[in-house]
C-alpha positions as a Markdown table, in Angstrom:
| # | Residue | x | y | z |
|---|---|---|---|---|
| 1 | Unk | -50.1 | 16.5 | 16.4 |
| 2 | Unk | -51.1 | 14.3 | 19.5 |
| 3 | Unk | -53.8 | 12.5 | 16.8 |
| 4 | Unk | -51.2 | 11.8 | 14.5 |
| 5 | Unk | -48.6 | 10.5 | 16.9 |
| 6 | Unk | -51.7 | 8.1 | 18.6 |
| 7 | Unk | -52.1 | 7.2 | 14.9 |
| 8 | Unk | -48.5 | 6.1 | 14.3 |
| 9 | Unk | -48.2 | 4.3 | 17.7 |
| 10 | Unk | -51.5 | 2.2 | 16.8 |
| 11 | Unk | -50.0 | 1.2 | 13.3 |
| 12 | Unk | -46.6 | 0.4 | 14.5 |
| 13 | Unk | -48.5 | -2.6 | 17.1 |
| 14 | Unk | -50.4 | -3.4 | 14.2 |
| 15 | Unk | -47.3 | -4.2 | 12.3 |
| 16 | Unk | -45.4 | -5.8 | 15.5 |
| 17 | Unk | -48.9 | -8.3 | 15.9 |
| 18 | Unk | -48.7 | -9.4 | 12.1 |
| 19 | Unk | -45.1 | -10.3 | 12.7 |
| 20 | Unk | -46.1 | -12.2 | 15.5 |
| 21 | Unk | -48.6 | -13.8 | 13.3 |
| 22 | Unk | -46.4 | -14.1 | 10.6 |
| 23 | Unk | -44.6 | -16.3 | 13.0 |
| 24 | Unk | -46.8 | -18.1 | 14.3 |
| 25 | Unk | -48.4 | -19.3 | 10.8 |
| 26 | Unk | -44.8 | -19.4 | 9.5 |
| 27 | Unk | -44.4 | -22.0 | 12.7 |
| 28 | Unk | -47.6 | -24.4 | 12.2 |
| 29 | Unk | -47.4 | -24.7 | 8.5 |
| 30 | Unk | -44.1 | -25.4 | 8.3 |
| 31 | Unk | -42.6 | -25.7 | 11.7 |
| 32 | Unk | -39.7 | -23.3 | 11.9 |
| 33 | Unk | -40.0 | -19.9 | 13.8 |
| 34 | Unk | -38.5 | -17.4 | 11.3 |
| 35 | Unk | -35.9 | -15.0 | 13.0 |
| 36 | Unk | -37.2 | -11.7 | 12.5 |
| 37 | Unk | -34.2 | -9.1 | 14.0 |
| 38 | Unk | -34.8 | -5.6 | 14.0 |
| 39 | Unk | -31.1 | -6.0 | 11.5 |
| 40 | Unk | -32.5 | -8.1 | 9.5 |
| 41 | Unk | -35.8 | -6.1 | 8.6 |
| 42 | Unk | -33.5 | -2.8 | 8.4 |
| 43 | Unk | -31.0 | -4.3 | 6.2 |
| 44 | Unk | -34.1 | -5.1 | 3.8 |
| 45 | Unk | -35.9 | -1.9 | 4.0 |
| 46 | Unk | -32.7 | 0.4 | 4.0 |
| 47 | Unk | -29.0 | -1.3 | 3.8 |
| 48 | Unk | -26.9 | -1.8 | 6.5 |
| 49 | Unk | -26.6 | -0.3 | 9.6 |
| 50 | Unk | -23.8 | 2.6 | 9.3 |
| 51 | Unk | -20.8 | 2.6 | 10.9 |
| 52 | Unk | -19.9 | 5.1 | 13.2 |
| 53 | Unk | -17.0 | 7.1 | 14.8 |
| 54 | Unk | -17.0 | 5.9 | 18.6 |
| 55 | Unk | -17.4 | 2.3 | 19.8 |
| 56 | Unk | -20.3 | 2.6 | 22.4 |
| 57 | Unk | -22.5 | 3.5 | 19.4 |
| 58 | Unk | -21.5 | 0.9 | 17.0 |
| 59 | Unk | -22.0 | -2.1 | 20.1 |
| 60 | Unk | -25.5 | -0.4 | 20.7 |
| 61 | Unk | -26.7 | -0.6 | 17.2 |
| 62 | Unk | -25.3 | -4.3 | 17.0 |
| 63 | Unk | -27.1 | -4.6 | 20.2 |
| 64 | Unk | -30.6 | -3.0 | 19.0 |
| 65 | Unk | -29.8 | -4.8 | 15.9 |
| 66 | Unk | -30.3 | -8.5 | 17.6 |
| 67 | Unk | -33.4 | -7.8 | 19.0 |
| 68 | Unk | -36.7 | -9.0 | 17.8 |
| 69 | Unk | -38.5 | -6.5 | 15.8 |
| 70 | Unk | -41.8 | -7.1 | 17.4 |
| 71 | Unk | -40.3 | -6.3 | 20.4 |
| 72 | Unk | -38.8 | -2.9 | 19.0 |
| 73 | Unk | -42.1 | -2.6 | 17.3 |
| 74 | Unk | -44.1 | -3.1 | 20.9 |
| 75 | Unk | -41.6 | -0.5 | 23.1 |
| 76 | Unk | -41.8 | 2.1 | 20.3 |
| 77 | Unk | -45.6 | 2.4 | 19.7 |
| 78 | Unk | -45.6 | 2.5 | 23.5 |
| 79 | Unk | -43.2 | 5.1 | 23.6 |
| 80 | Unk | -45.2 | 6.7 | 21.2 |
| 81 | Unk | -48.5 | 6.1 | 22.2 |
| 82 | Unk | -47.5 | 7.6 | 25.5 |
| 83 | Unk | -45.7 | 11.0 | 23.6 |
| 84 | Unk | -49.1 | 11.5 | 22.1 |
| 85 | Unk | -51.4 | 11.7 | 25.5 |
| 86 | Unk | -48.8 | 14.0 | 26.8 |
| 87 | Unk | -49.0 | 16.4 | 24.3 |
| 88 | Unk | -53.0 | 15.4 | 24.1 |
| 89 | Unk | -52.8 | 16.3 | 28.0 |
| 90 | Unk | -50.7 | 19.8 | 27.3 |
| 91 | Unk | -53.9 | 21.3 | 24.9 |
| 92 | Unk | -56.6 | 20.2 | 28.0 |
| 93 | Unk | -57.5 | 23.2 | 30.7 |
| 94 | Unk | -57.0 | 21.5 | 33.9 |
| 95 | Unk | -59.9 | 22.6 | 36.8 |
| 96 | Unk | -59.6 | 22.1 | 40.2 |
């Protein structure tokens, strides 16, 4: 399970670099720096976000939703990369 996790962390900075890059070229070819939301790339892979029942969740999806998706992309293969070497460090015998 820890493999798989590492695995899923590693692709999800591989996608967050080739949005960077995306940018970037986007930005010396034709010299505009596309907006790349976490919204926007949500919106085109599954609708809109939902709306929900209480108002605190609603603002912190609109709020999640303005962020850059290479940034989302960077904190969750970190988060992810560091749920894999704790359950990678569970399975290891300590010795002392």
């Amino acid at each position: 399970m820890a493999r798989k996790i590492f695995v899923l962390g590693i692709f999800a900075m591989a996608a967050s670099c080739g949005v960077i890059g995306y940018q970037a070229l986007t930005y010396y070819f034709y010299g505009d720096w596309p907006a790349t939301s976490f919204e926007f790339v949500f919106g085109k892979l599954f609708g809109a976000f939902p709306t929900l029942e209480w108002r605190w969740e609603n603002e912190l999806l609109a709020f999640v939703g303005r962020l850059p998706v290479a940034a989302v992309g960077i904190a969750l293969s970190y988060a992810l990369l560091l749920m894999s070497d704790l359950l990678h460090g569970r399975n290891r015998r300590q010795s002392f």
